[in-house]
N, CA, C and O atoms as a CHARMM CRD file, in Angstrom:
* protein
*
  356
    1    1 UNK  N    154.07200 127.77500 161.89000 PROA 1      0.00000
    2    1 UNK  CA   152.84100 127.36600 162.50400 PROA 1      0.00000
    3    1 UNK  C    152.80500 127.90000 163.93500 PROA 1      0.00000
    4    1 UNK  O    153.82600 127.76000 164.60800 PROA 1      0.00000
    5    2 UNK  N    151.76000 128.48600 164.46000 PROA 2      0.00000
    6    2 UNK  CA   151.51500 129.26500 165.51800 PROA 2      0.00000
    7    2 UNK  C    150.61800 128.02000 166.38100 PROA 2      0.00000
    8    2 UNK  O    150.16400 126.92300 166.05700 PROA 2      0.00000
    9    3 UNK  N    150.63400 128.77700 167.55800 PROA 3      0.00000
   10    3 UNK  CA   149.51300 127.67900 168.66800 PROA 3      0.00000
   11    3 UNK  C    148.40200 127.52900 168.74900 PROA 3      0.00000
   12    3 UNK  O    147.97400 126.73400 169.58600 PROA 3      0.00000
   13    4 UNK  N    147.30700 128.41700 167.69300 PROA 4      0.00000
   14    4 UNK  CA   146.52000 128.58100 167.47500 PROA 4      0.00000
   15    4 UNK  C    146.33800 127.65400 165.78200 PROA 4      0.00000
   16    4 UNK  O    145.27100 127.04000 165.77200 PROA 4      0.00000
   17    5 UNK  N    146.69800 127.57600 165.19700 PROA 5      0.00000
   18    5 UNK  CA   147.33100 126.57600 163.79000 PROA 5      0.00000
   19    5 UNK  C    146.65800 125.36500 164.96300 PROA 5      0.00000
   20    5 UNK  O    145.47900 125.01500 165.02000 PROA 5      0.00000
   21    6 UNK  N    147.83400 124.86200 165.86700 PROA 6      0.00000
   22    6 UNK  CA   147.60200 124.05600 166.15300 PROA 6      0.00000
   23    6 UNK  C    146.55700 123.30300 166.79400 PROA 6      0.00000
   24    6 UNK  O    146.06800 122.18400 166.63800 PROA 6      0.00000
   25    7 UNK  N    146.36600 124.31100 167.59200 PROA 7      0.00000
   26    7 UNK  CA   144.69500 123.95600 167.99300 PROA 7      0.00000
   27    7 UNK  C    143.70300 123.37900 167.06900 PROA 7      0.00000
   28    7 UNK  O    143.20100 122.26400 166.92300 PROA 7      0.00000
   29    8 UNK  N    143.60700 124.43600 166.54100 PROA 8      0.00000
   30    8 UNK  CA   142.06600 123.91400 165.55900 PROA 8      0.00000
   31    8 UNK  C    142.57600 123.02900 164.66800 PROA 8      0.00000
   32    8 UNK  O    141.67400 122.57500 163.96300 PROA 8      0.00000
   33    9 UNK  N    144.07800 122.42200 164.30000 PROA 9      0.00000
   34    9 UNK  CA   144.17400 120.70800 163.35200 PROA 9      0.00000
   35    9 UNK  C    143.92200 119.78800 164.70000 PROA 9      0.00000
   36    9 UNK  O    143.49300 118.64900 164.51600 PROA 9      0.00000
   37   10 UNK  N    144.11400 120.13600 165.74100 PROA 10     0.00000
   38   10 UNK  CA   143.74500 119.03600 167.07100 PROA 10     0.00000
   39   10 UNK  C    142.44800 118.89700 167.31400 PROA 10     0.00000
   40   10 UNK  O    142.03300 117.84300 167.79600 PROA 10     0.00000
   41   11 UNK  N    141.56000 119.99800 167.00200 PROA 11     0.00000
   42   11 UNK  CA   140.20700 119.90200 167.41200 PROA 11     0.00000
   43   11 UNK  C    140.05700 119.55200 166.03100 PROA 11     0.00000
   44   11 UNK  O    138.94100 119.03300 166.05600 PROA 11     0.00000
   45   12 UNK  N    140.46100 119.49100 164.80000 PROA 12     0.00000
   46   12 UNK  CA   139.77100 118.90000 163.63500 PROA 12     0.00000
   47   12 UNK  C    140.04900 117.73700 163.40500 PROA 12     0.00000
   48   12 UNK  O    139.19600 117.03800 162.85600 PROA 12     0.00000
   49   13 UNK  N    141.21800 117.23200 163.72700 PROA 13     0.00000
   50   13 UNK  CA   141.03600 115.24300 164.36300 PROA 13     0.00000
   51   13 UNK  C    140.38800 115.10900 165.03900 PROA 13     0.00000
   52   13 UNK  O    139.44200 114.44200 164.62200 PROA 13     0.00000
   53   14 UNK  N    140.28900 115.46600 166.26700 PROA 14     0.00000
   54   14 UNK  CA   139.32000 114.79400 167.02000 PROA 14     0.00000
   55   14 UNK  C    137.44900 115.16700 166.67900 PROA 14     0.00000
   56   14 UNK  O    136.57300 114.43100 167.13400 PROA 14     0.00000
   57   15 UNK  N    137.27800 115.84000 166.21700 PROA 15     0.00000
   58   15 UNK  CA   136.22100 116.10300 165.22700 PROA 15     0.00000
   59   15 UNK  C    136.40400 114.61800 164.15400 PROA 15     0.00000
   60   15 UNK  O    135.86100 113.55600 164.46000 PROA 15     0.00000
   61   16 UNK  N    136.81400 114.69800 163.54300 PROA 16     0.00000
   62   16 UNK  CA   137.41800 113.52200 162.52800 PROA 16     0.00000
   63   16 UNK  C    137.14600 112.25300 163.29300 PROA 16     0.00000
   64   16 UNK  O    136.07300 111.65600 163.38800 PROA 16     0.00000
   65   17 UNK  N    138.28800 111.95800 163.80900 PROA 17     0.00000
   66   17 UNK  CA   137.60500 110.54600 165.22100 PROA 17     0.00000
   67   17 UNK  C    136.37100 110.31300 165.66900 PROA 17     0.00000
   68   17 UNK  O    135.78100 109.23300 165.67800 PROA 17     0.00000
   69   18 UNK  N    135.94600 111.48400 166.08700 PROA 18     0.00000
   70   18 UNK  CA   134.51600 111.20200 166.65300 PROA 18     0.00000
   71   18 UNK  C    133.08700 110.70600 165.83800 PROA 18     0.00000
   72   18 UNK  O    132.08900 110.04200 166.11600 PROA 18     0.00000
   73   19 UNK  N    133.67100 111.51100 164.56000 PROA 19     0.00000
   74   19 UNK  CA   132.31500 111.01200 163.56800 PROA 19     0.00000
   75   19 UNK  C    132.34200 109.83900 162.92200 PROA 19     0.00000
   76   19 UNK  O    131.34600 109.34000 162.39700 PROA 19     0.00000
   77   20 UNK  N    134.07300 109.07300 162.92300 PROA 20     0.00000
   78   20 UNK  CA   134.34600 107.85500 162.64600 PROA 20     0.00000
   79   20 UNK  C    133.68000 107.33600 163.15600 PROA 20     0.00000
   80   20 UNK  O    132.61300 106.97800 162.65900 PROA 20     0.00000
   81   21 UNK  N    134.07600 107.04900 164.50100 PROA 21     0.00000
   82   21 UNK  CA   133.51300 106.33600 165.40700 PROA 21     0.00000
   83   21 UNK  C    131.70100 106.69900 165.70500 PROA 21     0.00000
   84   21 UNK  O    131.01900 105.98100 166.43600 PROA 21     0.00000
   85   22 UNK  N    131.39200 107.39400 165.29700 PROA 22     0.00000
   86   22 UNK  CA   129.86700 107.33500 165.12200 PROA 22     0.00000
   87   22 UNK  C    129.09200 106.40900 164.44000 PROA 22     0.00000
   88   22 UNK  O    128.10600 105.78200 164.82900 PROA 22     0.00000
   89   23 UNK  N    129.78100 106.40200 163.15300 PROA 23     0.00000
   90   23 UNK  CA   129.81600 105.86800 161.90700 PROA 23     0.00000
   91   23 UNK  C    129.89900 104.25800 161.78400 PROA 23     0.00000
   92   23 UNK  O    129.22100 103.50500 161.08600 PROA 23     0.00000
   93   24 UNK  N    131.14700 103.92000 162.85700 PROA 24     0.00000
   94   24 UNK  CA   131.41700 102.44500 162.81500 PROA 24     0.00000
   95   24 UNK  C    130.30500 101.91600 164.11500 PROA 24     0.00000
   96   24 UNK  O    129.88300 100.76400 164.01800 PROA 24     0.00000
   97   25 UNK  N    129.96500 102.54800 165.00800 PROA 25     0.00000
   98   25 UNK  CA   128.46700 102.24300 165.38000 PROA 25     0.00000
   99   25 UNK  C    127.52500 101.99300 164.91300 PROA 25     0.00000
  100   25 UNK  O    126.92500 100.93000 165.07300 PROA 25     0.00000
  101   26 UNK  N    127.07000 103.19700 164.01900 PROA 26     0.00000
  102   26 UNK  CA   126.23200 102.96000 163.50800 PROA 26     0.00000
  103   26 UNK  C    125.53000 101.38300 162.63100 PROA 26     0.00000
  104   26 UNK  O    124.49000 100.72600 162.61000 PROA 26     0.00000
  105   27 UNK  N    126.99200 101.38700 161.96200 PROA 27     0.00000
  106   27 UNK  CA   127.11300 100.09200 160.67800 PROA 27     0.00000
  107   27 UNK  C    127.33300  98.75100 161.50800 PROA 27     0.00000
  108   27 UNK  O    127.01700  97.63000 161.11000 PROA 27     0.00000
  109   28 UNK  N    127.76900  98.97400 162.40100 PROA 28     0.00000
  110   28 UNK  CA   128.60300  97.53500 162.93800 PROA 28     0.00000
  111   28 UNK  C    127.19900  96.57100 163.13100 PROA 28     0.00000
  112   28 UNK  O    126.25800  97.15200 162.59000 PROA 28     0.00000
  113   29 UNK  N    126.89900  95.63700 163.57000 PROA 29     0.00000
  114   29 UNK  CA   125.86600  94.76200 163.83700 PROA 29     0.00000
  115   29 UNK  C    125.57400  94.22400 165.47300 PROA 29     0.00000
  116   29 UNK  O    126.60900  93.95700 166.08400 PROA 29     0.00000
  117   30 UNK  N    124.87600  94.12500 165.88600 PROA 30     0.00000
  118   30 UNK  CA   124.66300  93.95700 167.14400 PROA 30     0.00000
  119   30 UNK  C    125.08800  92.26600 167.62000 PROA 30     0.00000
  120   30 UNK  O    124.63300  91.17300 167.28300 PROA 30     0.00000
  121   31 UNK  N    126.22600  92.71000 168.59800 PROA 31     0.00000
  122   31 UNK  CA   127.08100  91.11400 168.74600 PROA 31     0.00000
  123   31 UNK  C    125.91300  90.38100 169.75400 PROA 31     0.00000
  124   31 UNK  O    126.02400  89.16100 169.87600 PROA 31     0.00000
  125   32 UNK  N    125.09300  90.87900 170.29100 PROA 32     0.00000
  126   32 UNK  CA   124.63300  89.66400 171.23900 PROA 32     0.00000
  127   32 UNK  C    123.27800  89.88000 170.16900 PROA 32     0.00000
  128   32 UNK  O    122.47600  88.95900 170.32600 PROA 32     0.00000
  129   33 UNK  N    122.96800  90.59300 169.42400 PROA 33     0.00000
  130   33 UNK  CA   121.56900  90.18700 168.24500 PROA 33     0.00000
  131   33 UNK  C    122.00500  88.69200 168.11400 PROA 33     0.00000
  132   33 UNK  O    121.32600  87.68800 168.33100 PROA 33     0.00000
  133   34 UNK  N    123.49100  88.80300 167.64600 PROA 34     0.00000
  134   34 UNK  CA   123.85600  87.56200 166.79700 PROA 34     0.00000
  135   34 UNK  C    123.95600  85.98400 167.63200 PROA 34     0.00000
  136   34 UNK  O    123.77600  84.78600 167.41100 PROA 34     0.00000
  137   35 UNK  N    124.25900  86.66600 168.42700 PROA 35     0.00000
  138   35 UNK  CA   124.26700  85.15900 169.84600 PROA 35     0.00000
  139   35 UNK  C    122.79200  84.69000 169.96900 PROA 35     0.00000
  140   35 UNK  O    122.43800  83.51400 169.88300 PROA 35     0.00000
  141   36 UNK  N    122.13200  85.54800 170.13900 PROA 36     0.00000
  142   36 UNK  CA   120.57500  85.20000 170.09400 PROA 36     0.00000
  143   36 UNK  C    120.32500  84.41100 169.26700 PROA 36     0.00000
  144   36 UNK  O    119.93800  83.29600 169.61700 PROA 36     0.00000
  145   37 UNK  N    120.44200  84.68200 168.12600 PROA 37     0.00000
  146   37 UNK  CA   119.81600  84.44700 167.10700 PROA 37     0.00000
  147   37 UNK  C    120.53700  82.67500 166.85900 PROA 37     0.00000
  148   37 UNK  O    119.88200  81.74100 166.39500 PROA 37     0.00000
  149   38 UNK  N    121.72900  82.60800 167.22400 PROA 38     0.00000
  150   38 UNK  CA   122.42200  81.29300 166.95200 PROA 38     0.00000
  151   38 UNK  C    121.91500  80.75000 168.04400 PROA 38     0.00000
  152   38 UNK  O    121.59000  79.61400 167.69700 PROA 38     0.00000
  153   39 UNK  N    121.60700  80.92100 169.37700 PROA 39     0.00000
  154   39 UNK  CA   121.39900  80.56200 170.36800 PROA 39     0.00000
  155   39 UNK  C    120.18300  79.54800 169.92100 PROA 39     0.00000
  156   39 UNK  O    120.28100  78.33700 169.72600 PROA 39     0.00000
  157   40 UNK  N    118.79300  80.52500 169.79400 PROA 40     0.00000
  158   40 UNK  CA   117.16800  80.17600 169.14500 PROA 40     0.00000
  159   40 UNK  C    117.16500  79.27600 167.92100 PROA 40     0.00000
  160   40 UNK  O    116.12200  78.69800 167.61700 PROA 40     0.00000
  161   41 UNK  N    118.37000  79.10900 167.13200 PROA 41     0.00000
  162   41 UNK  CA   119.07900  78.21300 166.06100 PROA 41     0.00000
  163   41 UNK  C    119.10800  76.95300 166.66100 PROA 41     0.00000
  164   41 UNK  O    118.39300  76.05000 166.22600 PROA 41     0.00000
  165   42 UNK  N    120.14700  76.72800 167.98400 PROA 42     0.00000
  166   42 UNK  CA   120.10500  75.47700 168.15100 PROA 42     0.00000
  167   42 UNK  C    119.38000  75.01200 169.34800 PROA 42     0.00000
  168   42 UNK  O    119.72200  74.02400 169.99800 PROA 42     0.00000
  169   43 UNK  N    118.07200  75.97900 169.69100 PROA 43     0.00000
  170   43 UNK  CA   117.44000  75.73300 170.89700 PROA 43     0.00000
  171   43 UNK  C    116.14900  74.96500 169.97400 PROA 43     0.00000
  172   43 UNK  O    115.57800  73.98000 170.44100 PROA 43     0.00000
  173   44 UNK  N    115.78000  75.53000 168.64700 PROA 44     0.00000
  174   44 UNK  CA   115.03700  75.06500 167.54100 PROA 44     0.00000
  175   44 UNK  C    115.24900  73.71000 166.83100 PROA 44     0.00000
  176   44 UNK  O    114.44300  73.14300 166.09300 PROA 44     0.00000
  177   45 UNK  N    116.48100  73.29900 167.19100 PROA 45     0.00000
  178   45 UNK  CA   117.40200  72.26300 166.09300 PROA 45     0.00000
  179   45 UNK  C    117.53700  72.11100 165.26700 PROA 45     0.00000
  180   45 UNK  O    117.65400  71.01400 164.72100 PROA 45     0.00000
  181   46 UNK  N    117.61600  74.04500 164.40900 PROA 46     0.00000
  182   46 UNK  CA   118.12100  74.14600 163.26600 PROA 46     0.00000
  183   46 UNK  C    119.51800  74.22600 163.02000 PROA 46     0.00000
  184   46 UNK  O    120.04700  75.14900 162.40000 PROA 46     0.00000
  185   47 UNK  N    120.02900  73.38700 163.44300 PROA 47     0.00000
  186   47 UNK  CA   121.65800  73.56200 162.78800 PROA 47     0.00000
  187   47 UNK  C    121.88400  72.03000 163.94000 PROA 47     0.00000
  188   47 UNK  O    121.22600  71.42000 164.78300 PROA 47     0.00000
  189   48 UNK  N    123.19200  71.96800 163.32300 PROA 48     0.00000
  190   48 UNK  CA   123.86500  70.53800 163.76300 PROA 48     0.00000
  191   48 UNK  C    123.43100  69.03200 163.29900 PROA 48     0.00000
  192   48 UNK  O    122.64400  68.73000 162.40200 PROA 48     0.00000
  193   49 UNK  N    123.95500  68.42300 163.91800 PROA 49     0.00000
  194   49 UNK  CA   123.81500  66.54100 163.28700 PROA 49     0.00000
  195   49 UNK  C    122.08000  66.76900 162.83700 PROA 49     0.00000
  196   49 UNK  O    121.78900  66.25200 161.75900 PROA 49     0.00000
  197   50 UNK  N    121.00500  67.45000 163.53500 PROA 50     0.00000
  198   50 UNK  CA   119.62800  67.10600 163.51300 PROA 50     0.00000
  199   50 UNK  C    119.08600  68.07700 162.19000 PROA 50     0.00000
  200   50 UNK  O    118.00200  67.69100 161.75300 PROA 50     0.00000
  201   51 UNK  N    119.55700  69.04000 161.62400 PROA 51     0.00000
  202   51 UNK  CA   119.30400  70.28700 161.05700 PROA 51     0.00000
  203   51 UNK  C    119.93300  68.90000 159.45600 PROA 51     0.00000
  204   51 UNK  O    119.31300  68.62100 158.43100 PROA 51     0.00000
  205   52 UNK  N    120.96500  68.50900 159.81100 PROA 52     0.00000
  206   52 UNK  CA   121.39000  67.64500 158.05700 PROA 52     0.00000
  207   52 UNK  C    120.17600  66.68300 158.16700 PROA 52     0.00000
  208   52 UNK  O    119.28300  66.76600 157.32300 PROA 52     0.00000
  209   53 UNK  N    120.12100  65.95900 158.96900 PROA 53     0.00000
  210   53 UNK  CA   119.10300  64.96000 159.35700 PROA 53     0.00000
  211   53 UNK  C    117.59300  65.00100 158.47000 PROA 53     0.00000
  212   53 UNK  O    116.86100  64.19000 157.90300 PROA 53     0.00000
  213   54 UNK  N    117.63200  66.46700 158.73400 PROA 54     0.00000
  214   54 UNK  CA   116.15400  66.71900 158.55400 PROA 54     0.00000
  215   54 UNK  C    116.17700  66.99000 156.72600 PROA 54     0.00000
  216   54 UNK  O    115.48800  66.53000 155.81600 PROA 54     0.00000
  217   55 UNK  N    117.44500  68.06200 156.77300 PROA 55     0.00000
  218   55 UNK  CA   117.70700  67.88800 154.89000 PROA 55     0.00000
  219   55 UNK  C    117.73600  66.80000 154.11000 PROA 55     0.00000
  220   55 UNK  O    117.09900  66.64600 153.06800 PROA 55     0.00000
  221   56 UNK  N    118.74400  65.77100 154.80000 PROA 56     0.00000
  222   56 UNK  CA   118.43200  64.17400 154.72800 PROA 56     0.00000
  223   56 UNK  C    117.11000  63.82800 153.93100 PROA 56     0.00000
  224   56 UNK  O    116.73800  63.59700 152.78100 PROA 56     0.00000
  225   57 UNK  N    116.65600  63.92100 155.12800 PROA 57     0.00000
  226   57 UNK  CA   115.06600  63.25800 154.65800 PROA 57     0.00000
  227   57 UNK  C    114.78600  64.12100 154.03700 PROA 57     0.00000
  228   57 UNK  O    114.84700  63.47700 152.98900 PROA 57     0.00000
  229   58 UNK  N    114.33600  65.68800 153.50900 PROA 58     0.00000
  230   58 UNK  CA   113.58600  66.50000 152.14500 PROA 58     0.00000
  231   58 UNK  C    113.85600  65.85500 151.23200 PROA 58     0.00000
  232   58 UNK  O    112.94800  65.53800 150.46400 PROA 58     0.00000
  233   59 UNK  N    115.36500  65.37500 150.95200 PROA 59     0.00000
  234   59 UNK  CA   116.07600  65.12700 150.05300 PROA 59     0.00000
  235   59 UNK  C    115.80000  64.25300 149.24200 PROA 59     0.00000
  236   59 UNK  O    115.67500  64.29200 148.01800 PROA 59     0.00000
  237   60 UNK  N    115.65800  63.03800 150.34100 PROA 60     0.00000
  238   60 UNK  CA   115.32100  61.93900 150.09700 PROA 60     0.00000
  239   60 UNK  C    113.65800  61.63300 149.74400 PROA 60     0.00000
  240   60 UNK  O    113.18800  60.52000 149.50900 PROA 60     0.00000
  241   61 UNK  N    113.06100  62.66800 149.76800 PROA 61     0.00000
  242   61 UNK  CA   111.30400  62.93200 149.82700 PROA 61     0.00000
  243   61 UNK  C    111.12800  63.29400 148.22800 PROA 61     0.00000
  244   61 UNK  O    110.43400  62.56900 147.51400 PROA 61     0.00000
  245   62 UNK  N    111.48900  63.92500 147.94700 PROA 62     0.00000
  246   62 UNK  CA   112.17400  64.71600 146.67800 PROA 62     0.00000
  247   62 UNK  C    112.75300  63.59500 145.44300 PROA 62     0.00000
  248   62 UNK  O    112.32400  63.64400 144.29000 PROA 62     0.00000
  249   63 UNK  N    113.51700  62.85800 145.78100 PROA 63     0.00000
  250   63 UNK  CA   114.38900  61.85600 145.35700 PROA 63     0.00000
  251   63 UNK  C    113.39500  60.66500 145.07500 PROA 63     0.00000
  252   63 UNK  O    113.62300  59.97200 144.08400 PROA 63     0.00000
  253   64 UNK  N    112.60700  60.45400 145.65500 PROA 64     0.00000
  254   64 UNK  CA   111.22300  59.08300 145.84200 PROA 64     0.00000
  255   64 UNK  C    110.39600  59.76000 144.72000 PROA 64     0.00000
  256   64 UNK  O    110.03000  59.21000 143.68100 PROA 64     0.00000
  257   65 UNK  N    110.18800  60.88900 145.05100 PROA 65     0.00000
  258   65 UNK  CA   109.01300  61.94800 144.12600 PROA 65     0.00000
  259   65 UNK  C    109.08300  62.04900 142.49800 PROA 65     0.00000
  260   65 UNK  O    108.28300  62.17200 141.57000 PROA 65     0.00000
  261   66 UNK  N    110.61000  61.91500 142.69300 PROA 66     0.00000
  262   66 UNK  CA   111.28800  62.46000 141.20600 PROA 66     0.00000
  263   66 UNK  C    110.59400  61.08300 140.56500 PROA 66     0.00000
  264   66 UNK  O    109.69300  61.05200 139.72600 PROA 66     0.00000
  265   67 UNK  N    111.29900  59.90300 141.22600 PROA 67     0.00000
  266   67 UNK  CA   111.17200  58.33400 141.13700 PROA 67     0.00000
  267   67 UNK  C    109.91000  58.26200 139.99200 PROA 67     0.00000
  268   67 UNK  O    109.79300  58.03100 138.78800 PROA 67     0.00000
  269   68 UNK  N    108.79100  58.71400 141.49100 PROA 68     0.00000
  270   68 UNK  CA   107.74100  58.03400 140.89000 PROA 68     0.00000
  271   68 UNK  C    107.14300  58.48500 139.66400 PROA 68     0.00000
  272   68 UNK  O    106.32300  57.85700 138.99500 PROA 68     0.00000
  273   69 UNK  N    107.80700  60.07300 139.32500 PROA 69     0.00000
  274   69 UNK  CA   106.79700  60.84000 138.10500 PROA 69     0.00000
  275   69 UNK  C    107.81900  60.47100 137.25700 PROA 69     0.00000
  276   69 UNK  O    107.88000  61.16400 136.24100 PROA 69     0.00000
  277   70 UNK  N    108.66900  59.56400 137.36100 PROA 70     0.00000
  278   70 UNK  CA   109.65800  59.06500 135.89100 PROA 70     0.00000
  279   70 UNK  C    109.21000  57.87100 135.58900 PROA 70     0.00000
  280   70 UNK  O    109.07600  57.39800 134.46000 PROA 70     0.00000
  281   71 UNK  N    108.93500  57.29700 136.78400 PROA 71     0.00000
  282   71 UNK  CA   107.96900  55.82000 136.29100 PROA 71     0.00000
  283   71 UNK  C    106.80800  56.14600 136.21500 PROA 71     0.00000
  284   71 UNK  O    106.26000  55.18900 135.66900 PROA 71     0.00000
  285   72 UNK  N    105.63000  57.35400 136.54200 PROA 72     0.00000
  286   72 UNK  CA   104.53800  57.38700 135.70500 PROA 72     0.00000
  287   72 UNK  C    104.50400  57.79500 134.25500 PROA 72     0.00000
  288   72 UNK  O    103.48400  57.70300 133.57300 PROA 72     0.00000
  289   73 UNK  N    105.89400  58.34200 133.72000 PROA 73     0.00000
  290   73 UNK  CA   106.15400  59.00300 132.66400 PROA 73     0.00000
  291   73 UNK  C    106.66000  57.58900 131.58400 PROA 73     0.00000
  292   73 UNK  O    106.37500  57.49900 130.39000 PROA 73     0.00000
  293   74 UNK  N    107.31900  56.76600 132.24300 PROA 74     0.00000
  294   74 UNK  CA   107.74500  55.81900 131.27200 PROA 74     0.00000
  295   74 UNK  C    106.33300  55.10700 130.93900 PROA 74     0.00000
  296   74 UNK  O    106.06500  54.95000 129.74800 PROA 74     0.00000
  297   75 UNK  N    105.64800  54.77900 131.66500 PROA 75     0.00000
  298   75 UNK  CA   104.72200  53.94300 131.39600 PROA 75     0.00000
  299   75 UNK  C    103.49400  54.55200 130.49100 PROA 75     0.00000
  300   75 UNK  O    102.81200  53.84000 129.75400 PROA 75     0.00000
  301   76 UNK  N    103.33200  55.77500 130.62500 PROA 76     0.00000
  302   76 UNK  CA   102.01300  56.48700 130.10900 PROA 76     0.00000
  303   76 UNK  C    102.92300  56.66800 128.14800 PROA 76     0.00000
  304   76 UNK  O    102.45100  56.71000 127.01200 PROA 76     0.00000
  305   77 UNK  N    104.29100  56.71900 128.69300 PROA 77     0.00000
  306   77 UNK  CA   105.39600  56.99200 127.23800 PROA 77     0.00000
  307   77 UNK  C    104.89200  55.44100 126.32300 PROA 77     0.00000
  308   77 UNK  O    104.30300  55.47100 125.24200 PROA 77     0.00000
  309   78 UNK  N    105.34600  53.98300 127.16900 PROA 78     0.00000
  310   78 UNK  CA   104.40300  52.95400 127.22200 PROA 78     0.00000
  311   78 UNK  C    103.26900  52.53200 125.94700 PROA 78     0.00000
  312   78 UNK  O    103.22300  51.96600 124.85400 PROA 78     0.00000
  313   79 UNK  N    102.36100  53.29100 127.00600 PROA 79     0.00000
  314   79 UNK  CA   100.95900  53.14700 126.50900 PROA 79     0.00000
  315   79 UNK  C    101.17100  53.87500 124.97100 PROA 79     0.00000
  316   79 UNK  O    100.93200  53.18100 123.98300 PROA 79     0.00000
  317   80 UNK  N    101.57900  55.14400 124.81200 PROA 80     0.00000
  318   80 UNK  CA   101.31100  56.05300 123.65100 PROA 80     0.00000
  319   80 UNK  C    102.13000  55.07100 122.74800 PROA 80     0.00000
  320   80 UNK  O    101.90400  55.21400 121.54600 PROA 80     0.00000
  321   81 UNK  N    102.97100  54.17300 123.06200 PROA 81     0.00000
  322   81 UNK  CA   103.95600  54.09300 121.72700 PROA 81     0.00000
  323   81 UNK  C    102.91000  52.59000 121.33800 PROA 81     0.00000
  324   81 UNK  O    102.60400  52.14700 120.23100 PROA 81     0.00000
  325   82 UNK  N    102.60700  52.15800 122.50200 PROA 82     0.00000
  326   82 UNK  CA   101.17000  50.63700 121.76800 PROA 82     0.00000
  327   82 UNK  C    100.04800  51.10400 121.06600 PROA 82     0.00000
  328   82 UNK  O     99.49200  50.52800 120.13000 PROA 82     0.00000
  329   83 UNK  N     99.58800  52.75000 121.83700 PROA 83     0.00000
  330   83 UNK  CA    98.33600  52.80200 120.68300 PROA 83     0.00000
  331   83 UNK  C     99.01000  53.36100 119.19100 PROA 83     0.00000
  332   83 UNK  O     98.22900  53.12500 118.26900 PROA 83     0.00000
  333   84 UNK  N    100.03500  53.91400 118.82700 PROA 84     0.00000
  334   84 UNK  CA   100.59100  53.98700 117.68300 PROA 84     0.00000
  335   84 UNK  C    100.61400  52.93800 116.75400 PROA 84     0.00000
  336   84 UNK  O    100.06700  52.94600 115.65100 PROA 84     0.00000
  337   85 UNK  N    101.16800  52.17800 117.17300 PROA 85     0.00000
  338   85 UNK  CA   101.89800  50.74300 116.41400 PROA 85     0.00000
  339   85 UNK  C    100.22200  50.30200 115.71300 PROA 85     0.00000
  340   85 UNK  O     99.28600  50.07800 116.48000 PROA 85     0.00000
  341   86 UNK  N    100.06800  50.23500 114.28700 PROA 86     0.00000
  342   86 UNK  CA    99.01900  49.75900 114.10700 PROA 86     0.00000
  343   86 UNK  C     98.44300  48.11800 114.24500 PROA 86     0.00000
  344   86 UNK  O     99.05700  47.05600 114.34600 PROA 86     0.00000
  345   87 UNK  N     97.52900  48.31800 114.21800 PROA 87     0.00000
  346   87 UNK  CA    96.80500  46.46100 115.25100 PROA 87     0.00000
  347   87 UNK  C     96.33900  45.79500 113.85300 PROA 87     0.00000
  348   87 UNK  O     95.96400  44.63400 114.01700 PROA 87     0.00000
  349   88 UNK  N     96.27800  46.21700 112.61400 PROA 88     0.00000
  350   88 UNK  CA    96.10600  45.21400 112.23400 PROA 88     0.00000
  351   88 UNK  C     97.03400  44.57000 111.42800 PROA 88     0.00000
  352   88 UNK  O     96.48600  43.87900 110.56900 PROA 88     0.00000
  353   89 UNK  N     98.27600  44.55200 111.40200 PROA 89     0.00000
  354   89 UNK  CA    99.38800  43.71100 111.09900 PROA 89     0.00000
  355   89 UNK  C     99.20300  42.19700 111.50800 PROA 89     0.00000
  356   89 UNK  O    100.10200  41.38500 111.29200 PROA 89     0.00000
């Protein structure tokens, strides 16, 4: 291997390196995007004790809801099984 060999495998790593590192720029994600974005999260009071709080209650909105269309369902179930049964027995 001559000094000239060597050259151009030195300039073809660092060729190599450089487009890496282009590359992992490119892809990487923006670290203070991400601070922002958590920041406006809990400046909103979407996240923490108030963010379950609020799931809490959907939950529980949901849960009442279910309630009531199982007790409009039993009862209308109810009605259909009295007009069946014949009336003049």
């Amino acid at each position: 291997m001559n000094q000239q060999d060597l050259l151009i495998y030195g300039v073809a790593g660092l060729v190599f390196l450089a487009i890496g590192c282009v590359g992992i720029l490119l892809t990487t994600e923006d670290k203070t995007h991400s601070a922002r974005k958590r920041a406006k999260a809990v400046g909103a009071g979407e996240t923490g004790k108030s963010r379950t709080s609020k799931i809490d209650e959907e939950t529980n909105a949901r849960r009442r809801e279910t309630q009531r269309m199982l007790a409009k369902l039993r009862q209308q179930d109810q009605a259909r099984k009295k007009s069946l049964m014949p009336q003049d027995m």
